[in-house]
N, C-alpha and C positions, 0 to 999 in steps of 0.2 A: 901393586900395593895400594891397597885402599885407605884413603882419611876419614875419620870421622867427623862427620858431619855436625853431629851433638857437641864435639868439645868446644869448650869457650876457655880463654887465658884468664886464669884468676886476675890478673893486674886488668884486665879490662871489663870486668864481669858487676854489674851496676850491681850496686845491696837490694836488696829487696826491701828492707825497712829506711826509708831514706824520712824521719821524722826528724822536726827540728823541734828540739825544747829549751825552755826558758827558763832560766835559772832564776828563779823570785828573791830569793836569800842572797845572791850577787849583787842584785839592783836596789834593793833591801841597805845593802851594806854602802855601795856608791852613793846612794843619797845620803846617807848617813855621814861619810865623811866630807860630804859637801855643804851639810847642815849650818854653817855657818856663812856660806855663799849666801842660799837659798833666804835664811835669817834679814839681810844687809840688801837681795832684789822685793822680800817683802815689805822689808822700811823705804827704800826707795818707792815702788811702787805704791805706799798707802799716801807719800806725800806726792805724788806724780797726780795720783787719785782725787787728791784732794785740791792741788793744783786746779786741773780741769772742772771737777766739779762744783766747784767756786765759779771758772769761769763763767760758765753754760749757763746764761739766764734762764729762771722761773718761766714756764709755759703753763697758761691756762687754755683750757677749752670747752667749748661751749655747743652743745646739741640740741638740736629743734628739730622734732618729725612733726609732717605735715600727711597730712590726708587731701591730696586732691579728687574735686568730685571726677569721678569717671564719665568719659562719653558716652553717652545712650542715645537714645532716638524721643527727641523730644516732638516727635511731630504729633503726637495724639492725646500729648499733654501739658503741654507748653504754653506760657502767657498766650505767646504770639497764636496759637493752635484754635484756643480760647478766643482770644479778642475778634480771628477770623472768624470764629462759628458761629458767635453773637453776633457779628456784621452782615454774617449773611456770605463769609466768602468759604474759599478751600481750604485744607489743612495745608501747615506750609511744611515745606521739605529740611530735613536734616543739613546741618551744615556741617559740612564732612572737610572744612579745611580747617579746623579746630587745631592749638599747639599743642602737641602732642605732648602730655607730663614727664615723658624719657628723656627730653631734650634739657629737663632742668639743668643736667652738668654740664651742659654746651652755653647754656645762660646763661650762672654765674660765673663759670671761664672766661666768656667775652672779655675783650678791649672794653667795650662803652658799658658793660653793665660793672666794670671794676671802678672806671674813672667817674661813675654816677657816686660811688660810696666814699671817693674822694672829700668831697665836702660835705661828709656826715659830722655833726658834734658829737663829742666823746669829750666825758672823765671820766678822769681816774679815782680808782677807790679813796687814796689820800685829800681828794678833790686839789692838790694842787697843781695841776694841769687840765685846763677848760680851753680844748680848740677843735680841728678839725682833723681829720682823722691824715690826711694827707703828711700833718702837720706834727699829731703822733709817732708816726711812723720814721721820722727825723730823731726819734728822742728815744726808741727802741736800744737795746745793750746787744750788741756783739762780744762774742768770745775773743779773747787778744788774738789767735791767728787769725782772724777776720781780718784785723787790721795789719797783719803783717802783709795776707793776699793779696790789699787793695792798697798795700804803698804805694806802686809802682802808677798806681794809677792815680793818685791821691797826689803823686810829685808832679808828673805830667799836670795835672787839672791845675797846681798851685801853679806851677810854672806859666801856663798858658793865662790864667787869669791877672798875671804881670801885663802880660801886652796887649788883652783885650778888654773892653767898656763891661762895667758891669751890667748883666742881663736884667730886662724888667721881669721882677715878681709877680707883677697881676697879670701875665700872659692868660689867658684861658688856653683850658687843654685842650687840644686840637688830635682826636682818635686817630684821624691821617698820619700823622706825622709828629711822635715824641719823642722828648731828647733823651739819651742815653739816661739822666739819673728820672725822668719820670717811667722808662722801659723798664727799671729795674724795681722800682717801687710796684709798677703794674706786677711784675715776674711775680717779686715778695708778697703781695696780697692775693693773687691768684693762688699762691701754695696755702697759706693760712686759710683759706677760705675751700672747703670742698662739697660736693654736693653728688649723694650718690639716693638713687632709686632702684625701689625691688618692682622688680617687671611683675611678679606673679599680683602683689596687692596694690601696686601702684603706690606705697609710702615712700614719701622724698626724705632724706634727712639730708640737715644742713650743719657741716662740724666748721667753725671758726678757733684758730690756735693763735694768742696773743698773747703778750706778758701781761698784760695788765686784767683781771678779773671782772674789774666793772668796764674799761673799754672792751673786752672781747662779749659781753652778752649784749651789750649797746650795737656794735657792730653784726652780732648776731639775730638781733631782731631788724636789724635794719635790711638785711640780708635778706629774710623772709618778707619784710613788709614788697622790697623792693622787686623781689620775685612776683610774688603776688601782684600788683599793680603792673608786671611787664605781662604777663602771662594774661591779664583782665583785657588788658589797652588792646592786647592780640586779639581775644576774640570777641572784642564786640569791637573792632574797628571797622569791619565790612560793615554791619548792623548800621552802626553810626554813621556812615555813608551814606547808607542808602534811606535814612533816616533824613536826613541832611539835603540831597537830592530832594524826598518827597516835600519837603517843608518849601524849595523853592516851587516846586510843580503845585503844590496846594493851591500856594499866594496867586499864582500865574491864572490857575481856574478858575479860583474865586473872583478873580478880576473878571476874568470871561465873562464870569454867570450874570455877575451885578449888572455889566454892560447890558449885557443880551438882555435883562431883563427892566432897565433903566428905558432902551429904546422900546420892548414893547409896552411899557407903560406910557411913554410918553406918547408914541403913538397912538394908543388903544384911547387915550384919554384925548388927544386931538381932532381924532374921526370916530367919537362915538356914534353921533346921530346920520352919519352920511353911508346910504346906504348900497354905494358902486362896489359893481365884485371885484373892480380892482383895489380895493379899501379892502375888503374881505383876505383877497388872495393876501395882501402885503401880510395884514394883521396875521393871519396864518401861520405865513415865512416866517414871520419874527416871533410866534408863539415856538413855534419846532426849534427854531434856534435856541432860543430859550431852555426849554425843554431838553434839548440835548446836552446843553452848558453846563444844566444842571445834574446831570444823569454822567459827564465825564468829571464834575466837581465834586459831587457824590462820592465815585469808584476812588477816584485820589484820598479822598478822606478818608475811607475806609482801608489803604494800603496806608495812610500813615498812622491810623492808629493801631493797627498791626505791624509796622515797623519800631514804636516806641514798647511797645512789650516786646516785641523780642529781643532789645536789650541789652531788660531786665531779663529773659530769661538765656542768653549767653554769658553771661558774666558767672561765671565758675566757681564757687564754696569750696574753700578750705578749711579743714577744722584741727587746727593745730592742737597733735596729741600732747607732744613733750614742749613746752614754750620755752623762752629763753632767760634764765636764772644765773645770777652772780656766783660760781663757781668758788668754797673753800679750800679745797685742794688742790695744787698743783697739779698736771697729768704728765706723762712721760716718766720715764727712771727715776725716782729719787737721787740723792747726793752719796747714800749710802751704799744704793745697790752701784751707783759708780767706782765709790772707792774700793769697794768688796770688789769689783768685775776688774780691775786694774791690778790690785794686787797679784789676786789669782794669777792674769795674765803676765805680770814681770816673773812672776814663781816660777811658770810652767816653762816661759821663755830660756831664761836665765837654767832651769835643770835638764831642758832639752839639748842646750847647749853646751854644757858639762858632761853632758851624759854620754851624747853622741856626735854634735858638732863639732867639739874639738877634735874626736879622734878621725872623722873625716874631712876636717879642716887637714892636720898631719899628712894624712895618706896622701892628700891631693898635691898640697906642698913637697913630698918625699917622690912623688911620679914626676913631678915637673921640673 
């Protein structure tokens, strides 16, 4: 007796149309009878909404593109290029340990280029706050969780400052080694303050985010000014060295020469009329001496005045596209799009919850 191979048990025989559909006019009606739920997480949520967004102090911000000059090859036309070809010397070579414009957000990042903006002056728009920005920052608004986060540490600090001497205030800040509330003021103005560049044109922009309108462009141009002058001091610090060197090797020469030529005057003018060729020979030695003193006092002069133009011609031009302006509007969310975005979100909570959480809240409870 043979089986059929092809038969399959109806009770085991999968549908062929196995589509799941959604009944819109069900769900339709379940909100509908929840509508008074939904009504009571909207009112909650609009004063939830307006809670926090009360909180959340005012932010201002403040943007400045800069245009730094690009590296090129100044060697065939450069002050320093120039003042050697008028002297009579060689073109001078590229200086290729230049700071590179990418590193600007490694610069305002820094420890020491944060704790430099420390004691920048800043007011405020109301002008009744005239101090230092360190000093500002003291006086900044936190949202109330902030202060709920930092009880625990805010007891602790009370606590401890019962059994120890009050700290002096005029410490100077020491970038080695700061104390927890000057680390966290670093942290704080490190994020307010960011600085990004585009590789392909080399433009820096510098964004500062502060409450306050007129301290955030104050601090924003201080920002740039201060960039600028670190990024200067860089590349004409070699220059300046070697500037600095030649100024004492000048003085050193010029003594030489005068000597050298002090003795053969003195001489030349003691044995004018005597006429031994040992007189001769000496006067001679002492003209060549001369002569060379002058000829290595000469080359120094001509390398320093080549080292005073190149500078001037290291020192890097910026041309600041967008400068730094007292900002009328707030930036970030509005208060409005806050309480709109809360609501929504108690709504959605509150009917996903109805909808579908309770009844696998149930199931999970009825398995267990």
């Amino acid at each position: 007796m043979t089986e059929n191979k092809n038969y399959q048990n109806p009770e085991v025989q999968e549908p062929e149309n196995d589509e799941i559909t959604i009944d819109w006019m069900d769900i339709l009606r379940r909100i509908y009878t929840i509508r008074k739920t939904l009504y009571k997480a909207a009112g909650i949520g609009v004063v939830l909404g307006i809670i926090i967004a009360l909180s959340i102090p005012k932010q201002y911000t403040v943007t400045v593109t800069l245009s730094p000059e690009m590296g090129g090859d100044k060697a065939s036309g450069g002050l320093a290029s120039l003042a050697s070809s008028f002297l009579g010397g060689g073109a001078t070579s590229n200086n290729n340990d230049a700071l590179n414009v990418t590193l600007a957000p490694d610069i305002v990042a820094s420890t020491p280029f944060v704790l430099e903006l420390f004691n920048t002056r800043v007011q405020t728009l109301d002008e009744e706050l005239d101090t230092t920005l360190v000093t500002y920052l003291d006086e900044q608004r936190t949202p109330w969780w902030g202060y709920i986060k930092a009880a625990p540490g805010l007891a602790i600090g009370a606590i401890k400052s019962l059994f120890t001497e009050e700290a002096d205030t005029t410490v100077t800040l020491n970038p080695f080694q700061l104390t927890e509330k000057e680390a966290a003021k670093v942290k704080g103005l490190r994020q307010s303050i960011l600085a990004e560049v585009d590789k392909k044109t080399a433009m820096t922009t510098i964004t500062v985010t502060l409450q306050d309108p007129k301290v955030t462009a104050i601090v924003a141009d201080s920002v740039v000014a201060k960039l600028q002058q670190y990024i200067i001091d860089y590349r004409i610090k070699k220059a300046k060295e070697d500037c600095a060197y030649l100024e004492e090797l000048y003085k050193e020469r010029q003594q030489e020469y005068y000597e050298a030529q002090s003795k053969y005057a003195h001489y030349f003018d003691t044995n004018r009329n005597i006429a031994f060729q040992s007189v001769r020979a000496e006067q001679e030695r002492l003209q060549n001496d001369m002569n060379l003193a002058y000829q290595v006092y000469s080359q120094v002069a001509q390398q320093l005045q080549v080292a005073r133009a190149k500078i001037q011609e290291e020192k890097p031009v910026f041309a600041v596209v967008e400068p730094a302006t007292i900002p009328l509007e707030p930036s970030g969310s509005s208060r409005k799009v806050i309480v709109v975005g809360i609501m929504f979100l108690t709504v959605c909570c509150t009917g996903a919850w109805k909808l579908l959480g309770q009844d696998c809240w149930k199931k999970l409870k009825s398995k267990i």
